[in-house]
Structures are given as structure tokens and as C-alpha cells.
C-alpha positions in Angstrom: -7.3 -22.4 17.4 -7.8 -21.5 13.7 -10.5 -19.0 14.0 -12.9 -17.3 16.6 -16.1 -14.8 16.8 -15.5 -11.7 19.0 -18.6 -10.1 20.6 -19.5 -6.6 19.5 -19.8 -5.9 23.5 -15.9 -6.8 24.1 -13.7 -3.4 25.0 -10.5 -4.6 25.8 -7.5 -7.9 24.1 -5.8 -8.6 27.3 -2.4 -9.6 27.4 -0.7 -12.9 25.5 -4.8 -13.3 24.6 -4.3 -15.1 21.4 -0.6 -15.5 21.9 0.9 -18.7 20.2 -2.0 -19.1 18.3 0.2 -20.2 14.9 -3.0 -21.6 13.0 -5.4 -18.5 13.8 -4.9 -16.5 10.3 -7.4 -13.9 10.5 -9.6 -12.2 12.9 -12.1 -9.6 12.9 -11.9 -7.0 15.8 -15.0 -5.7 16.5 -15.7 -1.9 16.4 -15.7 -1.1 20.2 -12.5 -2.8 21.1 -10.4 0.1 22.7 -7.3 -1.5 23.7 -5.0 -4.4 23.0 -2.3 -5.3 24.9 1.2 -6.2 24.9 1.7 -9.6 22.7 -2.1 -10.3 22.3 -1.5 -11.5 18.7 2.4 -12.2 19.4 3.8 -15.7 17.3 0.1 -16.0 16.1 -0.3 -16.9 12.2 -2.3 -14.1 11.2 -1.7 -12.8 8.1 -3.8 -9.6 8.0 -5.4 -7.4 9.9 -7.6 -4.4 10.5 -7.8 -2.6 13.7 -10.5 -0.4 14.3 -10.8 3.2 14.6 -12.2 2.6 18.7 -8.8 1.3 19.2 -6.5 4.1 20.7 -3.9 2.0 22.4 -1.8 -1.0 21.4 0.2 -2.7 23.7 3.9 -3.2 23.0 4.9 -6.5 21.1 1.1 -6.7 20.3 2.1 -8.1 16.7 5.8 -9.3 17.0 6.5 -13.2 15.2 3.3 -12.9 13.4 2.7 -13.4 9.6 1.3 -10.3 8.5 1.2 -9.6 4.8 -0.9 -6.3 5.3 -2.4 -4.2 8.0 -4.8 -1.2 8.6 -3.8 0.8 11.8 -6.1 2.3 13.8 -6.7 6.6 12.8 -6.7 6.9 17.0 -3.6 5.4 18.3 -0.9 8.2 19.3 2.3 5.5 20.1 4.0 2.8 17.6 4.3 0.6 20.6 7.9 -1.5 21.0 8.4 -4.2 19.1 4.8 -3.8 17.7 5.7 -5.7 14.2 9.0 -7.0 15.2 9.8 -10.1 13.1 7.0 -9.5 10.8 9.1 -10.6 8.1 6.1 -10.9 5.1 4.9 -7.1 6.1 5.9 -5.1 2.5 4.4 -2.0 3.4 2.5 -0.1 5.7 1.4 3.4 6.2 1.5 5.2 10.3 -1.4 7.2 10.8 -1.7 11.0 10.9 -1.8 11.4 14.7 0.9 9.3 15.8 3.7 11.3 17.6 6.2 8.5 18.5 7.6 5.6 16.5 8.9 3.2 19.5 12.0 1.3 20.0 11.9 -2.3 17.7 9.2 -1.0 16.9 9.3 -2.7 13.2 12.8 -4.4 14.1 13.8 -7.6 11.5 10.6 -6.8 9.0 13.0 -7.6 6.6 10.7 -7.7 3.5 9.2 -4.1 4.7 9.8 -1.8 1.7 7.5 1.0 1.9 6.1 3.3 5.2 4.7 6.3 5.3 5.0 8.3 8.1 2.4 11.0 8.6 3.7 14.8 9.7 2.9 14.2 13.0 5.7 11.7 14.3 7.9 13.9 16.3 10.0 10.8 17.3 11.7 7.3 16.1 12.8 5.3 18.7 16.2 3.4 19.0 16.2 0.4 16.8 12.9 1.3 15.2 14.0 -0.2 11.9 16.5 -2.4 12.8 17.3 -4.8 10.1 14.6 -4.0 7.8 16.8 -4.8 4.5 14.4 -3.8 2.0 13.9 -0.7 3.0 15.5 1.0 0.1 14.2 4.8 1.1 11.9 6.5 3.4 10.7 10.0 3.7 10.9 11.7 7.3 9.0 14.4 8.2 9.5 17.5 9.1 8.3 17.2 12.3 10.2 14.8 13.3 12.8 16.0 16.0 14.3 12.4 17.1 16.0 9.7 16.0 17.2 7.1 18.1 20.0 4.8 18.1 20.4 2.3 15.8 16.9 3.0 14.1 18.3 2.4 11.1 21.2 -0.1 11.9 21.5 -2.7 8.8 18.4 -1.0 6.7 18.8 -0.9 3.0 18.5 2.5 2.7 20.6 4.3 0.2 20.3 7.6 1.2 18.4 9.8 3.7 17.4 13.4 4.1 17.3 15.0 7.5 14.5 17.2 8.2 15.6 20.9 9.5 14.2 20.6 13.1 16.2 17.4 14.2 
């Protein structure tokens, strides 16, 4: 499968929907699509992504093994699922946002090229193993909010240095 046409009507990616698809390097999600499940894109070739502002919940693993350069998240999604962008090893950057209160475990585990994130104010939570082995991830400013941080989240990052926020 190297591309496909999505209906304005459709609501809903199940589950392992374009799962394995390794030649499928772009896709356009239609405003309208509320919710995509667990590995829907998983070990797919896609390389970059937009995911509409209808979308308010992403299913864990939903992006794991894939070959995304760049992505635009969804301004309505409250959860980082688990293991959302594990393995994404091109990802450089991306920025969480404003809204999201939980960063979940693996959630970004092995994106080893990730350098940059920004996470919005509102993340009150990062999971265990969040940002396992992201070696370029040099530095990264948490937010004051934030009042977790899980195990391992940053086991075998680059980062130099890190500030704590008071309220941890």
C-alpha cells in the first residue's frame, strides 16, 4: 500500500489499521477523524504527519517503528499515549500541545535523533521511560507544572544538565 484516500465522513483509525504498511509515506487524515488507535500507523513508512484538531485521543503505540521526520499534534489530545513515537529514530523535533497533562511511559523511547521538544505548562506528568535513549537530546525545559517524573524517563538521554521545577 503506498497511498490511500480517507473519506471526510470516517470518525474513528481502528486498531493495527495501517499497521506494516512500510511503503505508505504520507497520509492525509481528514478533519472529522476523532480517534486513532493503538498501533494504527505502527512499522508504517510514513514520514510526516498532521493530525487534526477533531482528534482528541490517540491510541498507545499509534506511531512506534515509523519514519517520521516531522509531525503536527492535534491542539485536543490531553494524553502522550505509550510508546506513541517509540523508535521514531528520524523525528528531530517536536512540540506537545498546550493541553496535554501526561507524557506516557515510552512514550518517545529510542527517538534517538530527537533534539528539540517543547513541552507546554500544562503537562503535570512524564511517565517512566518517556525519553528513554533519546541521545540527542542535549536539553529540555520542564515546566513548572510538572509534578512527576517517572523512572527512567531520562535513562541514556544526552542531556547535560536539568533544572527541576519547584512543585516536583
Amino acid at each position: 500500500l503506498e497511498s490511500v484516500s480517507l473519506p471526510d465522513s470516517l470518525k474513528e483509525i481502528s486498531t493495527n489499521a495501517f499497521n506494516n504498511c512500510d511503503k505508505l509515506e504520507a497520509i492525509e487524515i481528514p478533519n472529522g477523524v476523532e480517534k486513532i488507535y493503538n498501533m494504527a500507523f505502527a512499522f508504517s513508512g510514513l514520514k510526516s504527519l498532521t493530525v487534526p484538531d477533531s482528534v482528541t485521543l490517540i491510541g498507545a503505540g499509534a506511531f512506534e517503528y515509523t519514519k517520521l521526520e516531522s509531525v503536527a499534534l492535534s491542539k485536543n489530545i490531553d494524553v502522550i499515549a505509550g510508546k506513541l513515537f517509540s523508535y521514531c529514530e528520524e523525528l528531530k523535533s517536536i512540540a506537545i500541545p498546550e493541553g496535554v497533562k501526561a507524557i506516557n511511559s515510552n512514550a518517545f523511547d529510542n527517538c534517538k535523533a530527537l533534539k528539540e521538544i517543547t513541552i507546554p505548562d500544562s503537562v503535570e506528568l512524564i511517565s517512566s521511560k518517556a525519553f528513554f535513549f533519546c541521545e540527542s537530546l542535549t536539553q529540555i525545559k520542564l515546566p513548572a507544572s510538572l509534578k512527576t517524573i517517572g523512572s527512567n524517563a531520562f535513562y541514556a538521554s544526552g542531556l547535560t544538565s536539568l533544572t527541576l521545577p519547584n512543585g516536583l
